[in-house]
N, C-alpha and C positions, 0 to 999 in steps of 0.2 A: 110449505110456505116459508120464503125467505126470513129472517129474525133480526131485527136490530141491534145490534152488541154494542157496548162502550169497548172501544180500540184497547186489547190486555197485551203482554207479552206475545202469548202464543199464538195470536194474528197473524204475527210476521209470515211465517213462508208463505202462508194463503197471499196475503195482502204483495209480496212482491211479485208475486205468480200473477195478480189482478192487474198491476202497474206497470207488467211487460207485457202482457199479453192484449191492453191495451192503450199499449202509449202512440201508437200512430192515427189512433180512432182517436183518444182525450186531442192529441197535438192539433187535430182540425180544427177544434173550437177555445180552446183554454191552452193556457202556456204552458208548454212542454217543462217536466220538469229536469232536463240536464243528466247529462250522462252522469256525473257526480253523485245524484239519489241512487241511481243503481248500483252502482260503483262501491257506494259506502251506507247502503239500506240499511243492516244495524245496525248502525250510530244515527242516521236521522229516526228510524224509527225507535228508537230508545232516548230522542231528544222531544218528542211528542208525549211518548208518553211520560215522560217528566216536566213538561209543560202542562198537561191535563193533572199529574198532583199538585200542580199550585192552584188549579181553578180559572187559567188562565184562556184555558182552552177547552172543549169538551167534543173529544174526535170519537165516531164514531163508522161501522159496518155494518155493511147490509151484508146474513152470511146465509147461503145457500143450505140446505139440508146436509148437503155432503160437507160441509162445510168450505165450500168458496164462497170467497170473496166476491158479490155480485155490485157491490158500492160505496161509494164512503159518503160520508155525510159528515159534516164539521161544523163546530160554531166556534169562531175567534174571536178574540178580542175580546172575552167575556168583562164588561165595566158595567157597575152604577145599573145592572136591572139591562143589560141589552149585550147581542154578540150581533156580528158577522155569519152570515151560514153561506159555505159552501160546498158542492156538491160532485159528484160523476158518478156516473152507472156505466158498467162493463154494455162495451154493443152489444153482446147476443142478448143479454136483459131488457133493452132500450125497445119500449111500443105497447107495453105489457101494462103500463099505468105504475112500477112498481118504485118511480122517485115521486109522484106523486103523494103518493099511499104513504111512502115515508116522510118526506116533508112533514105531512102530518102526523104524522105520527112526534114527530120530534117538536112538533107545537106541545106537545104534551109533557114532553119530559121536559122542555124547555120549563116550561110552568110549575109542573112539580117537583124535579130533581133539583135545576139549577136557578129559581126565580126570575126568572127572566121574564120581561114583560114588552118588550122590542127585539126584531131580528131586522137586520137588514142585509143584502143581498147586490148584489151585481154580476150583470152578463155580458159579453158581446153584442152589439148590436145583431152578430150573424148568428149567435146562438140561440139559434129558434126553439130549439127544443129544451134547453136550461129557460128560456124567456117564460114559454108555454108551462112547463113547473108553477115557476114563480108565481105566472098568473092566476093559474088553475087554482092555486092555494091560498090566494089574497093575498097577495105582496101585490102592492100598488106602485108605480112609478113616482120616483122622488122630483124627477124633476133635473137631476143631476147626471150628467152625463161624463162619466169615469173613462180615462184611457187605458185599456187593458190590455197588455203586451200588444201596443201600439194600435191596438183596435178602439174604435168607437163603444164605450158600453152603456148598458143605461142602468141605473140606482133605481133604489124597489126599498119598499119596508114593510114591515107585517107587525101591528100593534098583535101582543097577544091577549087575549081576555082572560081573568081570571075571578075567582068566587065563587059563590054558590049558582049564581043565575049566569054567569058567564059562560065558563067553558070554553074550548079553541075549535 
């Protein structure tokens, strides 16, 4: 069964082995990240994880038994009790329910590791299957419709519950 990791050091080769292997599958629906990332992956990945010691960020992996990199899960802009979450699952993963399953699951850490009590979210209007996530997991449509590398997107937020009688 796949494992959620907070993004360490030794991610790196798995994680740009997941980033090449599928940057033409990601480019279809979300914005390609530029020759640049590849070019210079130890330094952006060495600038995340120093963005995640300030609390600014909390990036995270979906990692295979063998240990690949099957997804990344991310929550930004961590302010004031709420972040950003974004996500991608590697294709050959993609049908199997397992960004799903994580979304949720990062309801949870969101609540107990990082206090968070809001996440919100944006997709493509074309990204059916980032949409379907969203929905699947109760992030509601905001109402807001985001331009996302020149796409139509639409805004989503997910209150998270927390307490004794709450739960996510």
């Amino acid at each position: 069964m796949p494992e959620l990791q907070r993004l360490r050091p030794d991610h790196a080769p798995a994680l740009l082995a997941f980033e090449q292997e599928n940057r033409a599958f990601f480019a279809a629906s979300v914005p390609d990240r530029g020759d640049d990332y590849f070019t210079h992956f130890a330094a952006h990945h060495a600038e995340r994880l120093a963005e995640q010691a300030t609390g600014a960020c909390h990036f995270h992996v979906l990692v295979a038994e063998d240990g690949e990199v099957l997804g990344r899960f991310n929550l930004v802009d961590v302010a004031d009790g709420s972040a950003d979450l974004g996500f991608r699952l590697a294709e050959k993963a993609t049908g199997r329910g397992l960004a799903t399953a994580t979304v949720r699951e990062l309801f949870s850490l969101s609540t107990t590791a990082y206090a968070l009590t809001t996440l919100r979210a944006a997709a493509a209007v074309t990204n059916t299957a980032s949409r379907a996530v969203l929905t699947r997991t109760g992030f509601v449509p905001t109402g807001e419709e985001p331009i996302l590398s020149g796409k139509r997107g639409v805004g989503y937020v997910r209150e998270l519950a927390t307490g004794p009688s709450g739960g996510v």
